[in-house]
DSSP file (Angstrom, degrees, kcal/mol; ACC not computed):
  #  RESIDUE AA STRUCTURE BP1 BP2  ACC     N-H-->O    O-->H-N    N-H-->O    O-->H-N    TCO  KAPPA ALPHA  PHI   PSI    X-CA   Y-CA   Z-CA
    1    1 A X     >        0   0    0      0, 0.0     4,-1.1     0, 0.0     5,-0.1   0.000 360.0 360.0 360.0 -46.5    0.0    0.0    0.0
    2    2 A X  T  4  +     0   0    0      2,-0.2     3,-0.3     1,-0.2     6,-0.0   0.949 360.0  54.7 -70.3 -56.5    2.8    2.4    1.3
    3    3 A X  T  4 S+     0   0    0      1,-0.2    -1,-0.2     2,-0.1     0, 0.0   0.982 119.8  30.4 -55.7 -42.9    4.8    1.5   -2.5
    4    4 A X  T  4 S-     0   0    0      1,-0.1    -2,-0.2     3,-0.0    -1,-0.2   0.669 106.6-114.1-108.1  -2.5    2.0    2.4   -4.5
    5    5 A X     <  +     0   0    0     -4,-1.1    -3,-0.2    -3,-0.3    -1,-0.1   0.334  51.4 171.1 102.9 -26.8    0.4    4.7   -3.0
    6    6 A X        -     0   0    0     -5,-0.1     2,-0.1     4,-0.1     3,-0.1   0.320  40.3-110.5 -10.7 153.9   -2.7    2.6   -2.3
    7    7 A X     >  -     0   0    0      1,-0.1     4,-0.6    -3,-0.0    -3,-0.0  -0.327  24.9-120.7 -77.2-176.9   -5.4    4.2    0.0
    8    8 A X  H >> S+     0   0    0      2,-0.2     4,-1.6    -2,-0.1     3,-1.2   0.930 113.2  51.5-102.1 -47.6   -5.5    2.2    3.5
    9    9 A X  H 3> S+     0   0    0      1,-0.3     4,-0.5     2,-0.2     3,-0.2   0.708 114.1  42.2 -34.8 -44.0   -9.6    1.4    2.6
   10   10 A X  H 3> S+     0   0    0      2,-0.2     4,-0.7     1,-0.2    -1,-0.3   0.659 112.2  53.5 -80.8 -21.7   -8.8    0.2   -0.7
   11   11 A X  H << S+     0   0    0     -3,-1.2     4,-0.5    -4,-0.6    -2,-0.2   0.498 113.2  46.7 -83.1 -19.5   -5.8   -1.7    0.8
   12   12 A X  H  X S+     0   0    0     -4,-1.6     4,-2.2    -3,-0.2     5,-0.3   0.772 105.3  54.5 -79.1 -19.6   -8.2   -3.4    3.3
   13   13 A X  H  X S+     0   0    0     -4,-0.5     4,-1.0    -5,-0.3     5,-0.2   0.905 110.2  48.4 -82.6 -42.1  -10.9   -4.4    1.1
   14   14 A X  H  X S+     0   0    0     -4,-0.7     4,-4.5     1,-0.2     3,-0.3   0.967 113.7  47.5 -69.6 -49.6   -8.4   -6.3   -1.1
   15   15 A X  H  > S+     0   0    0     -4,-0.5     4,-0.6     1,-0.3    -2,-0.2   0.718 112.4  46.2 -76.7 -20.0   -6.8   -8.1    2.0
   16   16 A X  H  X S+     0   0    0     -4,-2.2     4,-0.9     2,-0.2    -1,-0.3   0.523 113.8  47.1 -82.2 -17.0   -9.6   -9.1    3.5
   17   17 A X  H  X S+     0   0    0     -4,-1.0     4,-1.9    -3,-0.3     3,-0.4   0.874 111.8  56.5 -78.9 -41.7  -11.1  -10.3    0.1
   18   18 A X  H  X S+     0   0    0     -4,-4.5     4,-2.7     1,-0.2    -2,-0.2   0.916 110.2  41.5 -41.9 -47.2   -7.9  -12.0   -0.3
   19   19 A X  H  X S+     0   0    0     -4,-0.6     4,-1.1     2,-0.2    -1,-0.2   0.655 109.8  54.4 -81.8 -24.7   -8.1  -13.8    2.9
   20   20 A X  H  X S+     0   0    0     -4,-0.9     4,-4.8    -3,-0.4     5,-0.4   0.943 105.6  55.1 -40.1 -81.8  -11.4  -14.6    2.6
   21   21 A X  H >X S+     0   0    0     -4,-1.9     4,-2.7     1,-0.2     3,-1.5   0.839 111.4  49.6  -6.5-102.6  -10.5  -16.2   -0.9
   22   22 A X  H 3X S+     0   0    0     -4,-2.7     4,-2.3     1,-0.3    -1,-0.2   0.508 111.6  39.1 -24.8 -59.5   -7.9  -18.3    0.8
   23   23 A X  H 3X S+     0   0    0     -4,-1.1     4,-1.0     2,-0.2    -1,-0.3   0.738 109.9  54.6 -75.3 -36.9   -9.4  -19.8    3.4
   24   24 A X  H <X S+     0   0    0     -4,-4.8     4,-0.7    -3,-1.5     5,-0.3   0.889 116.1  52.1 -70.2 -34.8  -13.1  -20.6    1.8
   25   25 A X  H >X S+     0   0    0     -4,-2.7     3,-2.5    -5,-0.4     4,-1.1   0.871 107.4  51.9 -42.7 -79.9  -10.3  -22.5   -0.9
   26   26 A X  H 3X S+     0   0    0     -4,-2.3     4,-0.6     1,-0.3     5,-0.3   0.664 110.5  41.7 -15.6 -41.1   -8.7  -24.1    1.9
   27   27 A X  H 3< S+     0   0    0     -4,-1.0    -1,-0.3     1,-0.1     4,-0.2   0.595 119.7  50.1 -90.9   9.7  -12.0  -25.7    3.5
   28   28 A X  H <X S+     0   0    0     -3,-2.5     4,-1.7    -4,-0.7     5,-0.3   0.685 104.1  51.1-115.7 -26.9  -13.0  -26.5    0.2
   29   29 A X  H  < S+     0   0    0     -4,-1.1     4,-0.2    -5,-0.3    -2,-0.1   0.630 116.8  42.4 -72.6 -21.8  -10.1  -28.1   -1.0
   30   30 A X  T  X S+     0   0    0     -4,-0.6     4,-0.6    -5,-0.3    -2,-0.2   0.746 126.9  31.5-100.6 -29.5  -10.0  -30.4    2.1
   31   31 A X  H  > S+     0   0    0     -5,-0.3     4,-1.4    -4,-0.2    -3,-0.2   0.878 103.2  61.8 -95.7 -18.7  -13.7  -31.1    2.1
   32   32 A X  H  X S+     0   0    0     -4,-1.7     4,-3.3     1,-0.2    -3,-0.1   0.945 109.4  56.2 -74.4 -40.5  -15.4  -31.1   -1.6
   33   33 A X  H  > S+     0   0    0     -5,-0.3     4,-1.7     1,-0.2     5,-0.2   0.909 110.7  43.3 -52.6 -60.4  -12.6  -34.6   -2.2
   34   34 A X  H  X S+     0   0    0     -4,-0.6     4,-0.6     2,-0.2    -1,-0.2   0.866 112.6  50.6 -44.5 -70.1  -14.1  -36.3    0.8
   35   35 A X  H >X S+     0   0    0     -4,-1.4     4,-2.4     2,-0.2     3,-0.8   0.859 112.7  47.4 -53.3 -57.1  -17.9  -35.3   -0.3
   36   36 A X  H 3X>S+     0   0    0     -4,-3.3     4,-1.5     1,-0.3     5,-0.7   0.986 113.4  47.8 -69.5 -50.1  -17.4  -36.8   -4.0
   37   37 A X  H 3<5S+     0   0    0     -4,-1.7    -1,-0.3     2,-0.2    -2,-0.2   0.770 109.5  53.7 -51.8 -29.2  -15.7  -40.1   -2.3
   38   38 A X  H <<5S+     0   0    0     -3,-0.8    -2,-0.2    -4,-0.6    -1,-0.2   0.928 117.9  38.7 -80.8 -62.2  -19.0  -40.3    0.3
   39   39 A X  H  <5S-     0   0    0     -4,-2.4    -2,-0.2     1,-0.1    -3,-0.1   0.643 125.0 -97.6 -81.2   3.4  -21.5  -40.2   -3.0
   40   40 A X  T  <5S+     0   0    0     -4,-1.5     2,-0.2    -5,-0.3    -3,-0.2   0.486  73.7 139.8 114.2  -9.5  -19.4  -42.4   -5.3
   41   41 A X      < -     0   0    0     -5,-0.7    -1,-0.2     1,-0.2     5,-0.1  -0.476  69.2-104.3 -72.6 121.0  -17.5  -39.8   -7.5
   42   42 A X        -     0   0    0     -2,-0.2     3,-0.4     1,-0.2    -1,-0.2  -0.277  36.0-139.4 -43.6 127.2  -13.8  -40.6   -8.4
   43   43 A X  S >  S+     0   0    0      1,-0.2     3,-2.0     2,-0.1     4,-0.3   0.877  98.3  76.5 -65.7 -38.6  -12.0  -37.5   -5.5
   44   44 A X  T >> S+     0   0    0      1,-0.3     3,-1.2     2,-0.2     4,-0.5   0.839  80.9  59.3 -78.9 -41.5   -9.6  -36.8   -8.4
   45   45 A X  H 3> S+     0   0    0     -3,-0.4     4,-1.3     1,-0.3    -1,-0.3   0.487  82.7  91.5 -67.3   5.6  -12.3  -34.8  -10.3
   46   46 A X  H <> S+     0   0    0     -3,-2.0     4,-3.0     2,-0.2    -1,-0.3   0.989  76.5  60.4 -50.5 -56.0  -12.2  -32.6   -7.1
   47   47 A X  H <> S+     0   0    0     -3,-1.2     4,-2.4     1,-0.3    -2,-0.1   0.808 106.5  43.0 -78.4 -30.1   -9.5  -30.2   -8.7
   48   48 A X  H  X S+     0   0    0     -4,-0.5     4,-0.8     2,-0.2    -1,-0.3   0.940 118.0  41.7 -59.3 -54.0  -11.4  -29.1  -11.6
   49   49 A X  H >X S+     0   0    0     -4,-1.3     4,-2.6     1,-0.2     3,-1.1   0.982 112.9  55.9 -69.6 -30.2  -14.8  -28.5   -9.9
   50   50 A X  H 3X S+     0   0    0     -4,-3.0     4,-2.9    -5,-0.3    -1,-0.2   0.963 113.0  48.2 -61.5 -50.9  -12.6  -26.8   -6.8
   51   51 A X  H 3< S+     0   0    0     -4,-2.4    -1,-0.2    -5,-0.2    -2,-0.2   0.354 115.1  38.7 -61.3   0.7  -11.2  -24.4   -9.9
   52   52 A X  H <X S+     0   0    0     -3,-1.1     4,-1.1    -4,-0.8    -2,-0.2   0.823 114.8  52.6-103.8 -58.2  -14.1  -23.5  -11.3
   53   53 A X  H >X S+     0   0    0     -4,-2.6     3,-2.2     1,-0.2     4,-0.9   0.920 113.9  52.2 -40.6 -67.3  -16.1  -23.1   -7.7
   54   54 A X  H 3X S+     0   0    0     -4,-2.9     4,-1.8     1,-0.3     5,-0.4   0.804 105.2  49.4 -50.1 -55.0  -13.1  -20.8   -6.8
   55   55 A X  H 3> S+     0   0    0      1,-0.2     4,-1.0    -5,-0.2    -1,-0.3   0.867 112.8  50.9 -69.6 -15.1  -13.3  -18.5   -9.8
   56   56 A X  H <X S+     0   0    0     -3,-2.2     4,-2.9    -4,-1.1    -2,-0.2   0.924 112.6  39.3 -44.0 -64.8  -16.6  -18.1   -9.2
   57   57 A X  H  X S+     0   0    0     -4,-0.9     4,-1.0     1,-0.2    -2,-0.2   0.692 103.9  72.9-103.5  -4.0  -16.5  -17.3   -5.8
   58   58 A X  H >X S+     0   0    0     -4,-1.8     4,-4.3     2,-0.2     3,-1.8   0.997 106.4  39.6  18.1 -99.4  -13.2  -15.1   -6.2
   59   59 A X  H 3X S+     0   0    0     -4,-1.0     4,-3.1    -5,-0.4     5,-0.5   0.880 109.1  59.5 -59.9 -34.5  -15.2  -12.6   -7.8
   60   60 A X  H 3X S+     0   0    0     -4,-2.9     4,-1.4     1,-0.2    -1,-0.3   0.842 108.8  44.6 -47.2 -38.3  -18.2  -12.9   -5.6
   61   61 A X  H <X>S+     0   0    0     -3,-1.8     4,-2.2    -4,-1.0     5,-0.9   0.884 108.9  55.1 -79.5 -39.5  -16.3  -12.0   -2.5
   62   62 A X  H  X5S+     0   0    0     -4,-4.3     4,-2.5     3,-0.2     5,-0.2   0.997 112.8  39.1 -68.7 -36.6  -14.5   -9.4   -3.8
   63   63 A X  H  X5S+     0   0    0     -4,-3.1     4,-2.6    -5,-0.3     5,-0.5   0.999 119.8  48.1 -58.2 -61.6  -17.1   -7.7   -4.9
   64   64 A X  H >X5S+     0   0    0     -4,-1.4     4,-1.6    -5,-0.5     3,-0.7   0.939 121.1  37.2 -13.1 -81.7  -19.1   -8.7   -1.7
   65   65 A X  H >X5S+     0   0    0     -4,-2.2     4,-1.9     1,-0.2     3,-1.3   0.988 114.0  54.9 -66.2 -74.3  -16.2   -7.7    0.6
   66   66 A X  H 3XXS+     0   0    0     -4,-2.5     4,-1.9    -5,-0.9     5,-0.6   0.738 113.7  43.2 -67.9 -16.1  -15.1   -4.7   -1.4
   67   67 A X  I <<>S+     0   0    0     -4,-2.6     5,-0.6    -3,-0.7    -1,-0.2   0.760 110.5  52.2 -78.3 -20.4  -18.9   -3.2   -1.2
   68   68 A X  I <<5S+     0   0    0     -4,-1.6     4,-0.4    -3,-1.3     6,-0.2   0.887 113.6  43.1 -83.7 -58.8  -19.4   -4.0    2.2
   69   69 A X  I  <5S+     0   0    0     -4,-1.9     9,-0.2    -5,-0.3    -2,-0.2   0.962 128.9  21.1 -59.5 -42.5  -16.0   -2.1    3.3
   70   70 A X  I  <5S+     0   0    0     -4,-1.9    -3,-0.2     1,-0.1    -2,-0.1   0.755 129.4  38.4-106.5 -10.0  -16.3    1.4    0.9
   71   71 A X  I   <S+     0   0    0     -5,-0.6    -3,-0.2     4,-0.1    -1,-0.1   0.823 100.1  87.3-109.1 -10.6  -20.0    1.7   -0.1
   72   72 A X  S  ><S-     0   0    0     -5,-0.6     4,-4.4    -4,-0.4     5,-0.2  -0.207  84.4-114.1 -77.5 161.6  -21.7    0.6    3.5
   73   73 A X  T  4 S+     0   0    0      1,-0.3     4,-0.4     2,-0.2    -1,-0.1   0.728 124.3  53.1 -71.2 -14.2  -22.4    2.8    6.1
   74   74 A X  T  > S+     0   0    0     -6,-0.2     4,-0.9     2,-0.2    -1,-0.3   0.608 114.2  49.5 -83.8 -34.0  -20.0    1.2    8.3
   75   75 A X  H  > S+     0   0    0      2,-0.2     4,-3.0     1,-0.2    -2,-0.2   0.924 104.9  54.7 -61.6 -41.2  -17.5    1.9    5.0
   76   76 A X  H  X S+     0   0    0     -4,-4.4     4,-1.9     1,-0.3    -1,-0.2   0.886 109.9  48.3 -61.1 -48.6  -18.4    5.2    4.7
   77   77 A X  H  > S+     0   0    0     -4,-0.4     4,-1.5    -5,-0.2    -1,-0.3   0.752 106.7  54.2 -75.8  -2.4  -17.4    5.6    8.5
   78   78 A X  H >X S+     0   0    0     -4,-0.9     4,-1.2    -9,-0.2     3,-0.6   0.967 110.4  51.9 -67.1 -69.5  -14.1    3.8    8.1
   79   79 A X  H 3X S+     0   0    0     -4,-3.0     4,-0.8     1,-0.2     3,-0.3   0.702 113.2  41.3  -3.6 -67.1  -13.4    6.3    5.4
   80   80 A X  H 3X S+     0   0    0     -4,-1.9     4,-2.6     1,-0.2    -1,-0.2   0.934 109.3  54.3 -57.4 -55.5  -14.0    9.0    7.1
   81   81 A X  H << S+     0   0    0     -4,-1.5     4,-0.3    -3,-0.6    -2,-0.2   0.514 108.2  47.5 -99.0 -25.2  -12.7    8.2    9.7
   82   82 A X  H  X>S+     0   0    0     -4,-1.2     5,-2.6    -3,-0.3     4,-1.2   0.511 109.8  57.3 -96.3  -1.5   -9.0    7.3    8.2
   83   83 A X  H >X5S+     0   0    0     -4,-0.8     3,-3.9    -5,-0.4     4,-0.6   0.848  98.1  52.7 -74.8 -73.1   -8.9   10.2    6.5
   84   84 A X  H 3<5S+     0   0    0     -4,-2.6    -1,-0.2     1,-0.3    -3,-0.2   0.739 111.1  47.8 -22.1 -46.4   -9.3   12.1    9.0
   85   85 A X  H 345S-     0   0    0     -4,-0.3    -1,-0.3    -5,-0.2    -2,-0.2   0.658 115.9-111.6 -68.4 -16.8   -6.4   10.3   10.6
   86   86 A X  H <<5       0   0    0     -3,-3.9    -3,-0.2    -4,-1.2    -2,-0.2   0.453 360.0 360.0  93.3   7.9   -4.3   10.7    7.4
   87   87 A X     <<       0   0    0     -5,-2.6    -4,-0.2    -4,-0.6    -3,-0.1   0.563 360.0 360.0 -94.5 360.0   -3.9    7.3    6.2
């Protein structure tokens, strides 16, 4: 953020969509293999459907997560509320 110039709002929104990201992969990756193996589905066709889910729901969070941090009312006060501070 500090190299580019980033704002600190725009630099949360991303890192907490990032991390979001990450972690719904993570449970998804350990659990969707399992699920296909309980109903009868070869586990190895996990890594496609896991890449597909995942670019899907990618964009869904960031957008999610990035509306919910600058355009909510709770965003609006974050905003404010690091400007004010300088960040």
């Amino acid at each position: 953020a500090i190299l580019f110039q980033t704002p600190l709002p725009e630099t949360m929104a991303v890192t907490l969509a990032l991390s979001m990201i990450v972690f719904s992969s993570i449970c998804l990756g350990a659990i969707l293999p399992l699920v296909l193996q309980k109903i009868g589905v070869d586990p190895a066709h996990s890594s496609t459907t896991i890449q597909v889910i995942m670019d899907i729901l990618g964009v869904v969070l960031t957008v999610f997560v990035s509306t919910t941090v600058l355009d909510s009312v709770w965003g609006k006060m974050l905003v404010k509320t690091l400007g004010n501070m300088g960040l």
